[in-house]
N, C-alpha and C positions, 0 to 999 in steps of 0.2 A: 545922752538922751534919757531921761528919768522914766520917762514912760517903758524903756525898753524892761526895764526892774522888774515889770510883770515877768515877762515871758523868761519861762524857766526851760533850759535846754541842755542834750548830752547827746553826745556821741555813742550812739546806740550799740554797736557792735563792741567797743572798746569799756561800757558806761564809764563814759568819764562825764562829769556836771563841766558846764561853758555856762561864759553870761553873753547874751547877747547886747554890741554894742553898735550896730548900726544895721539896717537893711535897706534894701532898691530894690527895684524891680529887675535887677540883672545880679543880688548875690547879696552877701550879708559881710559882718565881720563880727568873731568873738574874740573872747578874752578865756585864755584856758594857762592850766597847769603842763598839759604837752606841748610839746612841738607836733607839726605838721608836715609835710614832706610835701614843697611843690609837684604838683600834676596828680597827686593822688584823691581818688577820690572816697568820700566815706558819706554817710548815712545819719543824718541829725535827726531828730525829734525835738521842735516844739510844743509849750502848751501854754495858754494864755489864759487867763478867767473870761477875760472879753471875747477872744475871739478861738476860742479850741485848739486841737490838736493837731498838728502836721507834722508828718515824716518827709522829710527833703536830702533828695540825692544829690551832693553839691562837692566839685573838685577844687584843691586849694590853687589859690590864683599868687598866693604870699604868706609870708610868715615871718617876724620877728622878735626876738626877745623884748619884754616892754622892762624898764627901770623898774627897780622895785630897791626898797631901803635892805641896808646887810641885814644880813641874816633869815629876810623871806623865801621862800620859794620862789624859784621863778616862774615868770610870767609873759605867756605869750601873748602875740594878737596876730591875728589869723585872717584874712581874706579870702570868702568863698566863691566862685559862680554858679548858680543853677543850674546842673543838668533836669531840662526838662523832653518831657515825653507830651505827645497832643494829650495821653491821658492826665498827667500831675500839671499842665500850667494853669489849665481853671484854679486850682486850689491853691497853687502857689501864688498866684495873682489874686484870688481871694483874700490869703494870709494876710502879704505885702501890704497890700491896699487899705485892710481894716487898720493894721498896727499904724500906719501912715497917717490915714484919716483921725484915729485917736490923738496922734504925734501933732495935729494942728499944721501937719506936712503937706503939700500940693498933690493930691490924689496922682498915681501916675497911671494908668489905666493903658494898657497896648492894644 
């Protein structure tokens, strides 16, 4: 999804840079240089021009090495679920919803 190009994102506690390559409204998936450890959970930051800044608590749901040509670094891709709280789903579902709507995606609204 091109439009995800916007949103620049890292693994807060570790700073490690992720790209963001798909999100729902139940979790997301990037593209990173680490591995991730099913069940663990960690601490992302987003930031968008369009639509600002969110910190999201989210636990890895999968993780695989993706193909990459010799001699790259490897590369993962990573599935997350939201841990949400009553307080972070307005925001979460804010997020989601804008980068969606931008995406030309069917608004998912819960």
């Amino acid at each position: 999804m091109a439009l995800l190009r916007d949103v620049c994102g890292r693994v807060t506690r570790l700073g490690v840079a992720i790209l963001l390559r798909d999100i729902s409204p139940g979790g997301f998936a990037v593209e990173s240089t680490i591995p991730f450890s099913r069940g663990m959970t960690h601490q992302f930051e987003f930031v968008s021009r369009e639509h600002g800044r969110i910190t999201i608590t989210a636990t890895t749901v999968h993780c695989g090495r993706a193909r990459t040509p010799g001699g790259l670094a490897p590369l993962y891709v990573a599935g997350f679920s939201f841990v949400e709280t009553d307080a972070t789903r307005g925001a979460i579902d804010a997020f989601v919803n804008g980068l969606l709507q931008t995406a030309g995606s069917p608004v998912a609204v819960r």
